[in-house]
C-alpha positions in Angstrom: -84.1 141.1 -95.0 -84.6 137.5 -95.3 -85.3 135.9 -98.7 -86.4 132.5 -99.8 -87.3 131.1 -103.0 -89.7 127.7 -103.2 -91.7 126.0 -105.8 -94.9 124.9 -105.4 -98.0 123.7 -107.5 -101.0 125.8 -106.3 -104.5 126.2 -107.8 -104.5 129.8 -108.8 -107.7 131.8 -109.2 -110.5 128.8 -110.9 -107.7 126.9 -112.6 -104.9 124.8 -112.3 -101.3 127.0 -113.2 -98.8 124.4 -112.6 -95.9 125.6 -110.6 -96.0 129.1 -109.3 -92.9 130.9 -108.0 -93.4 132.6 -104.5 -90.5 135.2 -102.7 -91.1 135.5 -99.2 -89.6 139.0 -97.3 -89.8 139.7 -94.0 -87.9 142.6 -91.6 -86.9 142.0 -88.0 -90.6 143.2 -86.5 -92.5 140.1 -88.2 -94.3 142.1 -90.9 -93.6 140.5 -94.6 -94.6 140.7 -98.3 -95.0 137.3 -100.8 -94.2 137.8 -104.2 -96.0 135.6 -106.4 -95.1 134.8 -110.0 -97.7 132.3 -111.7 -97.3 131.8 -115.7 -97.4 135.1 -116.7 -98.8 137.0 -113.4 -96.9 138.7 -111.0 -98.6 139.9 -107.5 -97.6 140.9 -104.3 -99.4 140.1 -101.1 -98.9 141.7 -97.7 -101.0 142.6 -94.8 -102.5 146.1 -94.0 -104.7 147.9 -91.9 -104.3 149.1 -88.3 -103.8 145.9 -87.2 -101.9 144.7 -89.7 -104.2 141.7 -90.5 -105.5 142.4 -93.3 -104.3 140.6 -96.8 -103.6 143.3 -99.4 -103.0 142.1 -103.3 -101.8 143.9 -105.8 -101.1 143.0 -109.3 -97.5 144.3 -110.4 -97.9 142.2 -114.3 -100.2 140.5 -116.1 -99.0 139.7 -119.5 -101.9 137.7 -120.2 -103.4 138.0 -123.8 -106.5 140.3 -123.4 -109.0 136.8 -124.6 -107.2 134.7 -121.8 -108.1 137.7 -119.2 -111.7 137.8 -120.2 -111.7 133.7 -120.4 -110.1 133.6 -117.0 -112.3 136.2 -115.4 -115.8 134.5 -116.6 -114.2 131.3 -115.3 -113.9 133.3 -111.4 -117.1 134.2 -111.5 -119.1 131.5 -112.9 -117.3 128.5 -112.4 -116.0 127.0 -108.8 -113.2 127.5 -107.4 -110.7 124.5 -108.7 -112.9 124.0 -111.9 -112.1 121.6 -113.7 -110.8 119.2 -111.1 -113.7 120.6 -108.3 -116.1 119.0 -110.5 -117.7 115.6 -111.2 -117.3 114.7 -115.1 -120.2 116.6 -117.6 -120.3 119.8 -115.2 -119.7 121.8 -118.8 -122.2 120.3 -120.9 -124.6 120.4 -117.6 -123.6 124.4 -117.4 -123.7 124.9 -121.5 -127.3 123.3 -121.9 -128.5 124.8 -118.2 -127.6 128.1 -120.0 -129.7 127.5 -123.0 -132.8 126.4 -121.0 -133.0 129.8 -118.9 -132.1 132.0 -122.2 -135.2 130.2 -124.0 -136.9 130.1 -121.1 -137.0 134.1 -120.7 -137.4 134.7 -123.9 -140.6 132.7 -123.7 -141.8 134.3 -120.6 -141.5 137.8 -122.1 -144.3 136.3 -125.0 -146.2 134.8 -122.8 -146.7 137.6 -120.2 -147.1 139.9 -122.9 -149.8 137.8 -124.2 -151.7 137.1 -121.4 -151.9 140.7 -120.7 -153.6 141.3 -124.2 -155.7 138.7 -123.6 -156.6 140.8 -120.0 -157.4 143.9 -122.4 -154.1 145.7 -121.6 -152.1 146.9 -124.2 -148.7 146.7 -122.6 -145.4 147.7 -123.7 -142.6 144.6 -123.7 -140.9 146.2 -121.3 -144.2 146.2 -118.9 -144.5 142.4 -119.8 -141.4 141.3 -117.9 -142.0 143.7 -114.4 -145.8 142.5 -114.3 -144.7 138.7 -115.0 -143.7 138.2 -111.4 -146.7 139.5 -110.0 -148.9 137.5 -111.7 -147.6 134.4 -110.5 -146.8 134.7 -107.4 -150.3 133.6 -106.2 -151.2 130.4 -107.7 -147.1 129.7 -107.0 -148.4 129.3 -103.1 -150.8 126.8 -104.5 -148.2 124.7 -106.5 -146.2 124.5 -103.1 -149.4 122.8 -101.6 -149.8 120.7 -104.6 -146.4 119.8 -104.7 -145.6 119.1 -100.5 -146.4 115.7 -100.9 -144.1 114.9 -103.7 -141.0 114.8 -102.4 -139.2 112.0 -101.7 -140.4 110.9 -105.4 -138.6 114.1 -106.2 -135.5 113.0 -103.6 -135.5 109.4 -106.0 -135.9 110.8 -109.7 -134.4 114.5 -109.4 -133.9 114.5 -113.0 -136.9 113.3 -114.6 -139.1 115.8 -111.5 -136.5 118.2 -113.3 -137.5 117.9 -116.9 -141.3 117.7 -115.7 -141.3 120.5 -113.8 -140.0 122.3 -117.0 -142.6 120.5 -119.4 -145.4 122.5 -116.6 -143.6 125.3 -117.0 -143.9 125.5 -121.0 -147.2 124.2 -120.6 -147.9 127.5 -118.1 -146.5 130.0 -121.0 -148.2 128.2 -123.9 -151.6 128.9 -122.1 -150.5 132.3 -121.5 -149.8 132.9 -125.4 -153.2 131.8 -126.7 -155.1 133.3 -123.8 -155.6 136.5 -126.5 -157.3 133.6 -128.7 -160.4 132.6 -126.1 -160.8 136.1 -123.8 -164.6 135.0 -122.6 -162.3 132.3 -121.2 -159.3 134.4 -119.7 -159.8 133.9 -116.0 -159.9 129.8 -116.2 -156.6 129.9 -118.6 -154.9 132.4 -116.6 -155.6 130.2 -113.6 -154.3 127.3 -114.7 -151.2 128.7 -116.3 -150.0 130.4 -113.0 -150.9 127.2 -111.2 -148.6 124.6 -113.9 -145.9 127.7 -113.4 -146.1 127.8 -109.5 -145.8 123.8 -109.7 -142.7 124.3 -112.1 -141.4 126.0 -109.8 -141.7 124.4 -106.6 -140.6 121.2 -108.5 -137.2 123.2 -110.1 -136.1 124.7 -107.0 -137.2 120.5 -104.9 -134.9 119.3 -107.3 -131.8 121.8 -107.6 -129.4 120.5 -104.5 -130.0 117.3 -105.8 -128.0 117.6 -109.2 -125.7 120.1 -107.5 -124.9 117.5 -104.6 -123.8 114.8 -108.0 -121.2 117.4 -109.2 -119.8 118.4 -105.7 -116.5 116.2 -106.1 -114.5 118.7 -103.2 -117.7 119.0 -100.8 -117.6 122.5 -102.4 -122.0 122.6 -102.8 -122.1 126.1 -101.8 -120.0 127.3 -104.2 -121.6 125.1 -107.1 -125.0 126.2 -106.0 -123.7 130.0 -106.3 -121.8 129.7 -109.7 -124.7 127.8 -111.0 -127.1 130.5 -109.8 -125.1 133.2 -111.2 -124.8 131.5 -114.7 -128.8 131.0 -114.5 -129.5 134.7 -113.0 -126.9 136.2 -116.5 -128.7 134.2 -119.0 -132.1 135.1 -117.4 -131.1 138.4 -117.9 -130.0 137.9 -121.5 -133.1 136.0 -122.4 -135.6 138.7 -121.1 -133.3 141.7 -123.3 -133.7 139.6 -126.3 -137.5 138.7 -125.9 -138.3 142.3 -125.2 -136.3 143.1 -128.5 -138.5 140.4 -130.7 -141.3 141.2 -129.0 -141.1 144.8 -129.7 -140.3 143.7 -133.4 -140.7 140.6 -135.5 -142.5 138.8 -132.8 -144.9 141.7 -132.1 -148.4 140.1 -134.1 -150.3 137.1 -132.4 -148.9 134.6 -135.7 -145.3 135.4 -135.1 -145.6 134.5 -131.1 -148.0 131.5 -131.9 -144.9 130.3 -134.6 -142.2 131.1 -132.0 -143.3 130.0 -128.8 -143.4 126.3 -129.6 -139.7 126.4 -130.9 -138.5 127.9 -127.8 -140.4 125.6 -125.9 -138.4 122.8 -128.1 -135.3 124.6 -127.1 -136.0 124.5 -124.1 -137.0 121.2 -122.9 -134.0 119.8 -125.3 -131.7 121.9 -123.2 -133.1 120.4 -120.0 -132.8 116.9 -121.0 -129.4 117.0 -121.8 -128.8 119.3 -119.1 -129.7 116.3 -116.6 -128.5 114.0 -118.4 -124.9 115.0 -117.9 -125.7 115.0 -114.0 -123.8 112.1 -112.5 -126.3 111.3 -109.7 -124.9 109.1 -107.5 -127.4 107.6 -105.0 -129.7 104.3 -105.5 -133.2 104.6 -106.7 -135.0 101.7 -108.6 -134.0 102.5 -111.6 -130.5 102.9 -110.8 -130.3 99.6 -108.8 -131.6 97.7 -111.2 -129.0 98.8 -114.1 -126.2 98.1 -111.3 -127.2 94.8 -110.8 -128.1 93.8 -114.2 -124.3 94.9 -115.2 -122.6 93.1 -112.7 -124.8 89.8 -112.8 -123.8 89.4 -116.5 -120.2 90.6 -116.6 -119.3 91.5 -113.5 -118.7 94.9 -113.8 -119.9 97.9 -111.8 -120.6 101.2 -113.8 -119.9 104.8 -111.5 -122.8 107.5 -112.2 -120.6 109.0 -115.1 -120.9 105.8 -117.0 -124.3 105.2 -116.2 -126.1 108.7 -116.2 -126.5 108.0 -120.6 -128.6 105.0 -120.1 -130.9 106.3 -117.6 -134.8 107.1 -118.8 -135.6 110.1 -117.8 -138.8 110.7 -120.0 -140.8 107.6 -120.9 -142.0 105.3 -118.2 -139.5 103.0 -116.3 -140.7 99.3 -116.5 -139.0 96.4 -114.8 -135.6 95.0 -115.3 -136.0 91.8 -116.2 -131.9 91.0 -116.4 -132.4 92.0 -112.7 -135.3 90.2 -111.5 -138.0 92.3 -112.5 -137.9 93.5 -109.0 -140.8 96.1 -107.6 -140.0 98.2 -104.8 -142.1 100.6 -103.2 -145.5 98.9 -103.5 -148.1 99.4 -100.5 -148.2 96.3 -98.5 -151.6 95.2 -99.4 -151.0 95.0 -103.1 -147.4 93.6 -102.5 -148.0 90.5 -100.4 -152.4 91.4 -99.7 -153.1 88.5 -97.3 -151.6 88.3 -93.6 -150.6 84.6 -93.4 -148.8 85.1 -96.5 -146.8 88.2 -94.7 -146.4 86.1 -92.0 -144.5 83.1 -93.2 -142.5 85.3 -95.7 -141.9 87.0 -92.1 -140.0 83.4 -90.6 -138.4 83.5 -93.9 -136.8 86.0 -93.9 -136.5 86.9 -90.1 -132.4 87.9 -90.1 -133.4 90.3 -93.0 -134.8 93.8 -93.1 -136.5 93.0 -96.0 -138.9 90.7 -97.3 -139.6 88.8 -101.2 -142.6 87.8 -102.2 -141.8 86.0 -105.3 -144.5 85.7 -107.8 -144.4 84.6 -111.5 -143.3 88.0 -113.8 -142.3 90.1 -110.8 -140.7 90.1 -107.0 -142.1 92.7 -104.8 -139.5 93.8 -102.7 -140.7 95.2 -98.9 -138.2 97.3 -96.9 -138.3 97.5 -92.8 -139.0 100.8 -91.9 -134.7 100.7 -90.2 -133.6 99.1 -94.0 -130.6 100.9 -95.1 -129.4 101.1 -98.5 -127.2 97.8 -98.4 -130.1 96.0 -97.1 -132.2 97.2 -100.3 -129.2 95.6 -102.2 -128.8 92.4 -100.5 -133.0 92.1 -101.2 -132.6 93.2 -105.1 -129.8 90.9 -105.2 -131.0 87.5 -103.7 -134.3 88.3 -106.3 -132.3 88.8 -109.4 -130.2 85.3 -108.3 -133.5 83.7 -107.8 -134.7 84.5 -111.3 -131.2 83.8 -113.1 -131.3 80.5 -111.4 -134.6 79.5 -112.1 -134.7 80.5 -115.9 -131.3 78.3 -116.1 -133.0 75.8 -114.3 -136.1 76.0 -116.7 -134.0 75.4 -119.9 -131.9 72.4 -118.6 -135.5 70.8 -117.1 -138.3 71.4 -119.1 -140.3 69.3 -116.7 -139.8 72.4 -114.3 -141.7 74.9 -117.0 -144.8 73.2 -116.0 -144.8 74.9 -112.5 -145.3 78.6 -112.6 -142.0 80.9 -112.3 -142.6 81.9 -108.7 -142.1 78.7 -107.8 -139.4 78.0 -109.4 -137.6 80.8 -108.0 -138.9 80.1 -104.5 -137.2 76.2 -104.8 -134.1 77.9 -106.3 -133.7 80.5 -103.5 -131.8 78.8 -101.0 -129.5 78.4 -103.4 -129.5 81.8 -104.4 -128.5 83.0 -100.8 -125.6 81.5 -101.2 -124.5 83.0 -104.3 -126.0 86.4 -103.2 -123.4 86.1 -99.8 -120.6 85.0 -102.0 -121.0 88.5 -103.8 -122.2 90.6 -101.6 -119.3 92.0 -99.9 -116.9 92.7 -103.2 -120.8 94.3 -104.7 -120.8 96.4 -102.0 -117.2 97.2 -102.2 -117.0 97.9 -106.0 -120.0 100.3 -105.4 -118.1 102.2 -103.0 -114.9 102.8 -105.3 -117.1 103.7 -108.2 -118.4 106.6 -106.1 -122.1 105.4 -105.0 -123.9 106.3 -101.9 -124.8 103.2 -100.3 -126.1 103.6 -96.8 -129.3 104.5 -98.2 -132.1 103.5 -100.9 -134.4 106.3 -102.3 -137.7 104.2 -103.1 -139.6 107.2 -104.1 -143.1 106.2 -102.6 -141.8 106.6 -98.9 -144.1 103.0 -98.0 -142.0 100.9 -95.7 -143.6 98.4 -93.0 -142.5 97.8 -89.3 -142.5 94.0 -88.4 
């Protein structure tokens, strides 16, 4: 028998052991057995069956406290394989608040359906609520997907705030649901549009879902994210229906005690969903993102990665311009953005090497991509506009003289000189994106309105 004895560092299991010691055996006919000794685990592996090719384990100690088994073994099976290094930064808190959201979110569904069904002039038990809850919105759900087709690349550029509104729908489903009892001459039009905000919810949820998956991927490992995070959502699901049925068979069983608890889950709920996204380190360029990026490295020079920037996004209110980057508006349909043709044509010869065109005007820059514009192209566009304003409001302070023309014309006599700066920093921008972690060979506009010259 031939024995060896290495050291290596292995990832063992979902986390990271250190060094594990391995004994390798084997006889004269090629067949062998590996001894594995990692912290307090012993196991043997050898191969079995009639072929000899399949790997057998067996544990031969585990002197693992019984807390650090159980720890270890929720990790396994609801955390990727690697976990924490597997991961992009904030996939706990994402995974702790996710958990919340579909625990309140069953709880609230087990009210609602129950509700509804009153209101239908059923008198169902709790347990009836949650079977009968997917049949009643399965049909308006085909509905939502119709509603919702059209919606998606605005869904491809703002997965997280299409996340949190697809979950504001969804409360605003249930809360129909649990005062249909209150208006019954009016059950049919409320039950309608609850299923129909629900089906939407949905379709936007699930649109969304590879999309914050994809920002925590850090080892190309998206299947196994997507199936951890699905089992995490599928056990809390199931501990959130248990629970409702157990209030709603109890304290929550009268019409005042659902109309009191519905609108605290639905607080819950939507609190666990924004600071669910919010901890998702989305990497690729939308307007929103591009403008913070810019704005940062104009002033100080700096270039934030998605970790560092995914706190500062909005994800609720409305996004306005970025004035510290130009005030630059992308997506626009061509006829608003530039309207008449000779002014599309000369900005055309202006920029003719470009993919993009500006059309600078006094408190914005409408910024139009070729139909072939790549992400770096959006940049070089957003960048040149934001030089152009920097440039002229310096300008404007030095010369007041210049504050009698109107600020699109300033920028437009300051632009040549903002080329140059823009080329100057282009290539260590671009650079600096890269190392920070953002995907730059393409720009997700939202609207999907590009032009062909």
């Amino acid at each position: 028998m031939l024995m060896q004895e290495i050291q290596l560092k292995r990832r063992f299991g979902s986390r990271d052991t250190g060094l594990a010691s391995v004994s390798v055996e084997s006889n004269t006919q090629g067949q062998g057995r590996w001894i594995e000794e990692a912290g307090n685990v012993r196991r043997e592996f050898t191969f079995g069956g009639p072929a000899q090719n399949v790997l057998c384990v067996k544990t031969l100690r585990d002197e693992r406290p019984f807390a650090q088994r159980v720890v270890d073994s929720f990790l396994n099976r609801f955390f990727p394989l690697g976990y924490p290094h597997s991961v992009a930064e904030g996939y706990l808190v994402y995974s702790q608040f996710r958990a919340l959201q579909h625990f309140s979110s069953a709880v609230l569904s087990v009210f609602s359906t129950q509700s509804l069904l009153f209101a239908a002039g059923l008198r169902p038990s709790p347990a009836q609520a949650t079977v009968v809850s997917w049949v009643l919105k399965d049909g308006m759900q085909h509905v939502g997907k119709l509603v919702c087709s059209s919606w998606g690349a605005r869904m491809d550029s703002e997965p997280k705030r299409w996340r949190i509104f697809a979950d504001c729908l969804y409360d605003l489903g249930a809360g129909l649901e649990v005062i249909a009892p209150l208006c019954p001459q009016w059950f049919l039009e409320v039950a309608g549009i609850a299923n129909l905000a629900k089906g939407m919810a949905t379709v936007a949820a699930r649109a969304t879902r590879l999309s914050i998956y994809s920002a925590f991927a850090k080892e190309k490992n998206l299947s196994d994210l997507y199936a951890k995070g699905e089992a995490i959502s599928t056990l809390y699901n199931v501990l959130g229906l248990g629970v409702g049925i157990h209030l709603a068979s109890t304290i929550c069983s009268s019409m005042e005690a659902k109309l009191l608890a519905a609108p605290l889950l639905s607080v819950i709920h939507i609190f666990s969903v924004t600071q669910e996204m919010r901890a998702a380190p989305v990497n690729t360029l939308n307007a929103q993102r591009t403008g913070m990026l810019i704005a940062d490295f104009i002033e100080s020079g700096s270039i934030s990665s998605a970790a560092e920037l995914r706190y500062r996004e909005r994800l609720i209110l409305p996004v306005g311009l970025n004035h510290k980057a130009g005030s630059v508006q992308v997506g626009v349909p061509l006829q608003k953005a530039i309207g008449r043709p000779s002014v599309f044509s000369q900005l055309k010869n202006r920029f003719s090497n470009e993919r993009f065109i500006l059309n600078l005007n006094d408190d914005h820059t409408d910024l139009v991509l070729h139909d072939f514009a790549t992400g770096e192209d959006a940049i070089r566009g957003w960048l040149l506009a934001a030089y152009a304003a920097k440039l002229a409001r310096n300008r404007e302070r030095v010369d007041l003289s210049s504050s009698k023309l109107g600020f699109g014309l300033q920028k437009e006599n300051v632009l040549d000189e903002a080329y140059k700066q823009m080329e100057k920093v282009f290539p260590t921008f671009i650079t600096g994106l890269k190392e920070r972690g953002w995907h730059t060979d393409l720009f997700l506009e939202g609207s999907g309105v590009r032009v062909i010259w």
